[in-house]
VODREN-666656 format. One record per residue (C-alpha): residue number from 1; x negated, z, y negated; residue in three letters. Coordinates in steps of 0.001 Angstrom, whole numbers. Layout:
BEGIN
{NUM, {X, Z, Y}, ala}
...
END
This chain:
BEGIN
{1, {-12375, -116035, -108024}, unk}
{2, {-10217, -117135, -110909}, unk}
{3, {-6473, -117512, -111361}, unk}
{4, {-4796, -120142, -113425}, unk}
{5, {-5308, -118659, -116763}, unk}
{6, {-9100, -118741, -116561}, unk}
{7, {-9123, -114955, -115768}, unk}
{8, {-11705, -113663, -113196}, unk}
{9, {-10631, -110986, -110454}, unk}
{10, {-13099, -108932, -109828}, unk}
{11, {-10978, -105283, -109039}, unk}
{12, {-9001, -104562, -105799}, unk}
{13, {-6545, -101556, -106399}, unk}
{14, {-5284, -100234, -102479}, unk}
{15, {-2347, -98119, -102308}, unk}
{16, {-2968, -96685, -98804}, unk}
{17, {157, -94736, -98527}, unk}
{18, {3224, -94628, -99916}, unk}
{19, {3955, -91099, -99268}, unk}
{20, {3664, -88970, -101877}, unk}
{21, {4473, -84595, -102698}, unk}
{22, {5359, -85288, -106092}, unk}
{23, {8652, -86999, -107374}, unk}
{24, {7428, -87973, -111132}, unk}
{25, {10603, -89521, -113037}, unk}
{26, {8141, -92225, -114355}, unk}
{27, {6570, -93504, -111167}, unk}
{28, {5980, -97213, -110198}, unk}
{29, {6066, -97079, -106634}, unk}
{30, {4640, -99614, -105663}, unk}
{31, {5337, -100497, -101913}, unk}
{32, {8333, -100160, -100298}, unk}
{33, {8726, -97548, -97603}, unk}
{34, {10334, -98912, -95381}, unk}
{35, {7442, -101489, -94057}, unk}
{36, {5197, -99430, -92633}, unk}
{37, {1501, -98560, -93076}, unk}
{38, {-1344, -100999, -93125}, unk}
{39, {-4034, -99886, -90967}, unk}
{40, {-7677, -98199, -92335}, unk}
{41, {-9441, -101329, -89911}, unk}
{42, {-6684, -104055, -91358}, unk}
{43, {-7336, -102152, -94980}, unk}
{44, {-11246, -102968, -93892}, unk}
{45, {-10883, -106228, -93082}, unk}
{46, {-9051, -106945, -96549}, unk}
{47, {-12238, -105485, -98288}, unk}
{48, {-14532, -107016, -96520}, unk}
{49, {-12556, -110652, -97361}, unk}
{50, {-12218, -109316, -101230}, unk}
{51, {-16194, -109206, -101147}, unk}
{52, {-16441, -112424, -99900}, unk}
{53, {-14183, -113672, -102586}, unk}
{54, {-16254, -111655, -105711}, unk}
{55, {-14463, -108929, -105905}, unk}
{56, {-16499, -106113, -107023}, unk}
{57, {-14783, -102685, -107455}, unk}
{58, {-12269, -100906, -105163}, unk}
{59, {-9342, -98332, -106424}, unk}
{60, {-7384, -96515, -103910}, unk}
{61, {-3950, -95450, -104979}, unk}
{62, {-725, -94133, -103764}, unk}
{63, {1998, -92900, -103238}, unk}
{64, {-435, -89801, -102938}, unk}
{65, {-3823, -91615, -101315}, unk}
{66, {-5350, -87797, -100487}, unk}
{67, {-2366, -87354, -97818}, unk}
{68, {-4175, -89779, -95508}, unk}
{69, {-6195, -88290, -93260}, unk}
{70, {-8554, -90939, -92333}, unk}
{71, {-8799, -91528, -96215}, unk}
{72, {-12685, -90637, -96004}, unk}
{73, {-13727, -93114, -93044}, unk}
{74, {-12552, -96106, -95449}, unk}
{75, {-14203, -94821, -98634}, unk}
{76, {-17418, -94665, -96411}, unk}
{77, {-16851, -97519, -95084}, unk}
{78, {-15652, -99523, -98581}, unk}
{79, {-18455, -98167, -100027}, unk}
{80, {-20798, -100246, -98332}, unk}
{81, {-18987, -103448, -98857}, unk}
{82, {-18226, -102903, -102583}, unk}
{83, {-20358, -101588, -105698}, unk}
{84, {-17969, -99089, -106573}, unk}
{85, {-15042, -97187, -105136}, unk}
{86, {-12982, -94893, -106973}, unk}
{87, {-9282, -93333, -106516}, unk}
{88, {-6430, -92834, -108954}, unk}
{89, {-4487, -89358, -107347}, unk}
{90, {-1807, -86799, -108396}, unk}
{91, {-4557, -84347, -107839}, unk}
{92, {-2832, -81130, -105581}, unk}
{93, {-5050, -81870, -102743}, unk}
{94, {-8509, -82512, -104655}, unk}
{95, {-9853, -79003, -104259}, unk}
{96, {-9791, -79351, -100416}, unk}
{97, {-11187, -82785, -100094}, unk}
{98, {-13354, -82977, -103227}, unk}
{99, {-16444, -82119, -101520}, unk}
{100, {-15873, -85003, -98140}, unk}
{101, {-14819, -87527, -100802}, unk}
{102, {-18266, -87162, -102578}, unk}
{103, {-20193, -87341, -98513}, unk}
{104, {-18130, -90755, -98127}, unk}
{105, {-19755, -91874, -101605}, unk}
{106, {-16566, -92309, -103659}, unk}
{107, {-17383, -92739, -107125}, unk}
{108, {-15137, -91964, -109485}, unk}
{109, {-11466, -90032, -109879}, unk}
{110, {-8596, -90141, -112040}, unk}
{111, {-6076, -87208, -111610}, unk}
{112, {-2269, -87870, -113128}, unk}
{113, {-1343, -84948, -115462}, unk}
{114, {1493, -85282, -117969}, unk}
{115, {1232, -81985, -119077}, unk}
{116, {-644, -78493, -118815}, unk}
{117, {2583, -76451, -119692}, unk}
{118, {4123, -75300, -115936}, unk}
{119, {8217, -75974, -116892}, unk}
{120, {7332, -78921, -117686}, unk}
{121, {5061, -80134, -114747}, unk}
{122, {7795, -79214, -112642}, unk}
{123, {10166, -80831, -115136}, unk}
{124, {8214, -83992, -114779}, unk}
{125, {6647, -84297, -111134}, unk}
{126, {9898, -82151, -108965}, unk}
{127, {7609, -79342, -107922}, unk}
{128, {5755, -76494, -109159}, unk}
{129, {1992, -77543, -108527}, unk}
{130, {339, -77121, -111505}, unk}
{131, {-1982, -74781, -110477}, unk}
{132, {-3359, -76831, -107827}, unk}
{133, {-4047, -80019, -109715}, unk}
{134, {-5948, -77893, -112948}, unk}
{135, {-8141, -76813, -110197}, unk}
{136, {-8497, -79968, -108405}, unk}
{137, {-9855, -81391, -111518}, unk}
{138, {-12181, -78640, -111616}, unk}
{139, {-13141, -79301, -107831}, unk}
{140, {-14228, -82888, -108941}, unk}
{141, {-16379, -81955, -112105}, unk}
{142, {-17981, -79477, -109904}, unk}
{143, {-18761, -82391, -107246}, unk}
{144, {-20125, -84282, -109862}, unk}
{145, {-17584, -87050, -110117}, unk}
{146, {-16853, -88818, -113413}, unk}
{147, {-13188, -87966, -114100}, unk}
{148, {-10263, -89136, -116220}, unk}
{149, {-7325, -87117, -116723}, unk}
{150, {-4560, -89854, -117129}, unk}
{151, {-1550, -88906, -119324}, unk}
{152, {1161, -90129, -119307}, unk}
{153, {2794, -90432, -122915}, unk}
{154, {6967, -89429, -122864}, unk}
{155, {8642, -89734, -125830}, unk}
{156, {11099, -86053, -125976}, unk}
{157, {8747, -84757, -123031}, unk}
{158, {5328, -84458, -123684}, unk}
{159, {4095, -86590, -126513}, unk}
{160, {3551, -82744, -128723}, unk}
{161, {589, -82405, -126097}, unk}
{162, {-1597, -84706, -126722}, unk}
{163, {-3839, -82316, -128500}, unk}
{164, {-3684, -79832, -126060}, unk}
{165, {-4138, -82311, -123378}, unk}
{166, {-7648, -83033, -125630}, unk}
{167, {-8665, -79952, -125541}, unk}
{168, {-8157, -79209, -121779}, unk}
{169, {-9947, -82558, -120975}, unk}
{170, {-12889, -82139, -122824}, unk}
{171, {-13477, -78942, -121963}, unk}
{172, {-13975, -79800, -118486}, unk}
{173, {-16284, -83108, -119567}, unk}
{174, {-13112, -84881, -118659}, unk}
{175, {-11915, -88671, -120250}, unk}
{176, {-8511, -88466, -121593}, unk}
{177, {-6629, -91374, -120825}, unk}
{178, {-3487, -92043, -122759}, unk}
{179, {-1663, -94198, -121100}, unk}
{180, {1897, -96462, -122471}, unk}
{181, {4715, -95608, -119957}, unk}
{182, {5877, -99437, -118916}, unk}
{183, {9390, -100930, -117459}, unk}
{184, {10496, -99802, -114046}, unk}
{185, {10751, -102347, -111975}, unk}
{186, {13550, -100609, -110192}, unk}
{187, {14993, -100415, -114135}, unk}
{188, {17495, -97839, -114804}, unk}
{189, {17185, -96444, -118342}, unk}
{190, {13729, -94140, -117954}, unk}
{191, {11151, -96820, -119711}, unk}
{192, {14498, -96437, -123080}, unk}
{193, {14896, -93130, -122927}, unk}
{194, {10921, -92335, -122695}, unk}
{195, {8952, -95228, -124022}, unk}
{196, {6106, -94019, -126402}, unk}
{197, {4685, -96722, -128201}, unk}
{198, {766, -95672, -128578}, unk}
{199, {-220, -98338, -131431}, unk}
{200, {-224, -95744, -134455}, unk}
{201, {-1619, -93614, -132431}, unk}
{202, {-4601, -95478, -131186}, unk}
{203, {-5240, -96884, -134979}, unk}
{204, {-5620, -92856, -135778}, unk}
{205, {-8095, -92364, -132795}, unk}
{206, {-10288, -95764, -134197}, unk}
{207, {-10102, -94116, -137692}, unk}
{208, {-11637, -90767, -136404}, unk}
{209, {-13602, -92338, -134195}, unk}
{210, {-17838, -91222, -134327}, unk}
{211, {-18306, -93993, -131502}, unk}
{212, {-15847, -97126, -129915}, unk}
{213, {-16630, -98082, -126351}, unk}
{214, {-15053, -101208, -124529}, unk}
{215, {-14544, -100387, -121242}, unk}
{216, {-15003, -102829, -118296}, unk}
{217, {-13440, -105689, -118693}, unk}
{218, {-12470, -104991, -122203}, unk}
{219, {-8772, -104195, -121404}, unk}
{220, {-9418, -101021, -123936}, unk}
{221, {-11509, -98729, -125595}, unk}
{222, {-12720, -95122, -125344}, unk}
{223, {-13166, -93140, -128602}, unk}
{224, {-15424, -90525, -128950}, unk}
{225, {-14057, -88051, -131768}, unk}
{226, {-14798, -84980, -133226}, unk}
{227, {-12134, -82325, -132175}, unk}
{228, {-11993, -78474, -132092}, unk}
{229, {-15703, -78354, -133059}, unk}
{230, {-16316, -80401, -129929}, unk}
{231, {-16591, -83934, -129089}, unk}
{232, {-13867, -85324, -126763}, unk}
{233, {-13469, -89051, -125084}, unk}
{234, {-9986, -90589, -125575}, unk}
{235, {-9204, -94127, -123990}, unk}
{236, {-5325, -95433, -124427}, unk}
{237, {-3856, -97900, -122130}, unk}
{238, {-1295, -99742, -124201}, unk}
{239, {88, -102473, -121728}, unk}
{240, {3516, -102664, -122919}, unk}
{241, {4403, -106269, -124459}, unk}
{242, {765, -106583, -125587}, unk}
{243, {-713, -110101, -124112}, unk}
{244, {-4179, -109194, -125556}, unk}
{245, {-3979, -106446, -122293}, unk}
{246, {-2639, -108987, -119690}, unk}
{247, {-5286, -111750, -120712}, unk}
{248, {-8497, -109365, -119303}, unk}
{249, {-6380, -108360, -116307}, unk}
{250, {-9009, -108774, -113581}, unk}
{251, {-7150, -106634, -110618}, unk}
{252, {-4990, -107404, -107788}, unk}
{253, {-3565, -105183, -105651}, unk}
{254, {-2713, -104329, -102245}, unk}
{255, {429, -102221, -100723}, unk}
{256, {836, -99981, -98210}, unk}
{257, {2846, -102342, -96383}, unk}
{258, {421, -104661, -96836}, unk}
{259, {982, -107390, -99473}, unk}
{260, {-1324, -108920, -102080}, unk}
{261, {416, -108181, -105105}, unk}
{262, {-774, -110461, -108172}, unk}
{263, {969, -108035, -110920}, unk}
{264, {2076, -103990, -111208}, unk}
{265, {5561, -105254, -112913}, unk}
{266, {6382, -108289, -110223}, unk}
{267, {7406, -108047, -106708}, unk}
{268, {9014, -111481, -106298}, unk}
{269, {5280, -113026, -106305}, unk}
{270, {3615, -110930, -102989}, unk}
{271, {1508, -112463, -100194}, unk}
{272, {1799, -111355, -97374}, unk}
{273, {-1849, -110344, -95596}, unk}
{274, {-1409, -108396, -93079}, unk}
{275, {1004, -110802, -91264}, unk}
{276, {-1539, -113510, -91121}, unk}
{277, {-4508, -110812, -89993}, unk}
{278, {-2400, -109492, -87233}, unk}
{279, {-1959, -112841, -86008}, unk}
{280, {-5529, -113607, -85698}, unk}
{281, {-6291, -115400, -88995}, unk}
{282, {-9911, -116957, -89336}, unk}
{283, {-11536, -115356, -91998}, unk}
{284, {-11073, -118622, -93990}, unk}
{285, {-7492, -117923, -93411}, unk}
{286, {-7982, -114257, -95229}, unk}
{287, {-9646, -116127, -97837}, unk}
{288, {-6859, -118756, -98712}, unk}
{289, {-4486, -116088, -98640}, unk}
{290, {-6496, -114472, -101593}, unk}
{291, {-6393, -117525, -102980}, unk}
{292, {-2835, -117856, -102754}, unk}
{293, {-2269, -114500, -104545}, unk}
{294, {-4593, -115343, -106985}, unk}
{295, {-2947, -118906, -108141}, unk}
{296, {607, -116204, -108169}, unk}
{297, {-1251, -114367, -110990}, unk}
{298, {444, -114576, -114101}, unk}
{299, {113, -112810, -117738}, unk}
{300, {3030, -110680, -117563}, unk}
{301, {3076, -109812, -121518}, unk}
{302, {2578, -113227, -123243}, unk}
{303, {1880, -114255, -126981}, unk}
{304, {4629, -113463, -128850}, unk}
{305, {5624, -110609, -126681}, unk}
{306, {4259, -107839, -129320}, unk}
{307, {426, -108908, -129833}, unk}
END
């Protein structure tokens, strides 16, 4: 399936809960609360329909996806629809549910961690819980899971860490993930006040580099560097007005309440699925409403926007 600008969507990202433990400054939150939860069968049916359409890999995402208790049964489940399913989480439940995430066949996890100093974690997220997230990333390595420990950069808050943050990640065979704090869409002055811009950075990482990797689909890289006698993986996410990132866009996503939502910045765009599936919709139907959603997709960043 391709949208208007000739890009192919290939990656579903689920938020199958917007509850959450945490209360980061920074967060997204994308869904709105007050809708309602979508089902693990409608969330199934959705899947199935993104398979039929060529979507390939599967990320399940919050609010905080490891509060959901039937949160195994669909990574089973989506596992034998899609090639890969993996889950973005805040972490403090990972060393309980590490080892039934890795029976269902999940495949990868990325834990949020802005920092490894505890004033600050509690600073940043509203509750004292580092503890539990250090050893839920543990809990994964020891499952075996590929892990990234995503970072995200705050200009005032946590941006001195970064080499730290290095060191803690690569000691656990962990991928760093620097990632560019974007706009709110509920606005207020956080992205102002906090906005890190990660370009100088990132040309220091390609300088040091031993080895440059383009992930899949080529929205960055991951540098391998020397560091601490060690070697340590590094990828940056640098979104902000940068249309080079928003041309190899190949996700859409899916809220809790359950909308198809064609961008992370834009909620004036959504398609509604879950209406049309609890109505009986063929599964033609499912499929023009992914097609719908998928003519909404726009660049959000644009040439001339930074490049």
């Amino acid at each position: 399936m391709f949208d208007g600008y000739g890009r192919e969507v290939t990656e579903l990202r689920i938020s199958v809960t917007s509850d959450c433990n945490l209360k980061c400054f920074f967060c997204h939150k994308e869904w709105d609360s007050s809708e309602g939860h979508t089902s693990a069968q409608e969330f199934l049916r959705i899947i199935e329909t993104a398979k039929s359409c060529g979507f390939r890999r599967l990320k399940i995402t919050g609010g905080e996806p490891l509060l959901r208790g039937d949160l195994p049964d669909i990574v089973r489940r989506a596992s034998s629809i899609l090639e890969e399913v993996s889950i973005t989480t805040n972490g403090t439940l990972l060393s309980q549910r590490a080892p039934e995430l890795k029976r269902a066949g999940l495949s990868r996890v990325n834990v949020n961690l802005p920092t490894i100093i505890d004033e600050r974690y509690k600073r940043i997220c509203g509750a004292s819980m580092l503890r539990e997230v250090i050893g839920g990333i543990r809990a994964a390595r020891d499952q075996g899971f590929p892990t990234k420990v995503n970072m995200v950069v705050l200009r005032g808050v946590n941006e001195d860490e970064v080499g730290a943050m290095t060191d803690f990640a690569s000691s656990l065979g962990a991928v760093l993930q620097l990632i560019e704090l974007q706009p709110l869409p509920s606005g207020g002055n956080v992205f102002s006040r906090y906005h890190v811009d990660l370009n100088s950075l990132e040309k220091e990482l390609r300088a040091r580099a031993m080895r440059m990797t383009a992930t899949h689909g080529g929205q960055r890289n991951r540098y391998a560097i020397r560091h601490n006698g060690s070697e340590a993986s590094i990828e940056v996410v640098r979104p902000t007005g940068n249309p080079s990132f928003c041309r190899m866009c190949s996700k859409l996503r899916v809220t809790s309440d359950g909308k198809l939502k064609p961008c992370l910045l834009r909620s004036d765009n959504l398609v509604d699925i879950v209406g049309p599936l609890r109505s009986g919709v063929t599964d033609k139907g499912l499929i023009d409403v992914f097609k719908q959603a998928s003519a909404n997709r726009e660049p959000y960043w644009k040439d001339g926007d930074r490049g």
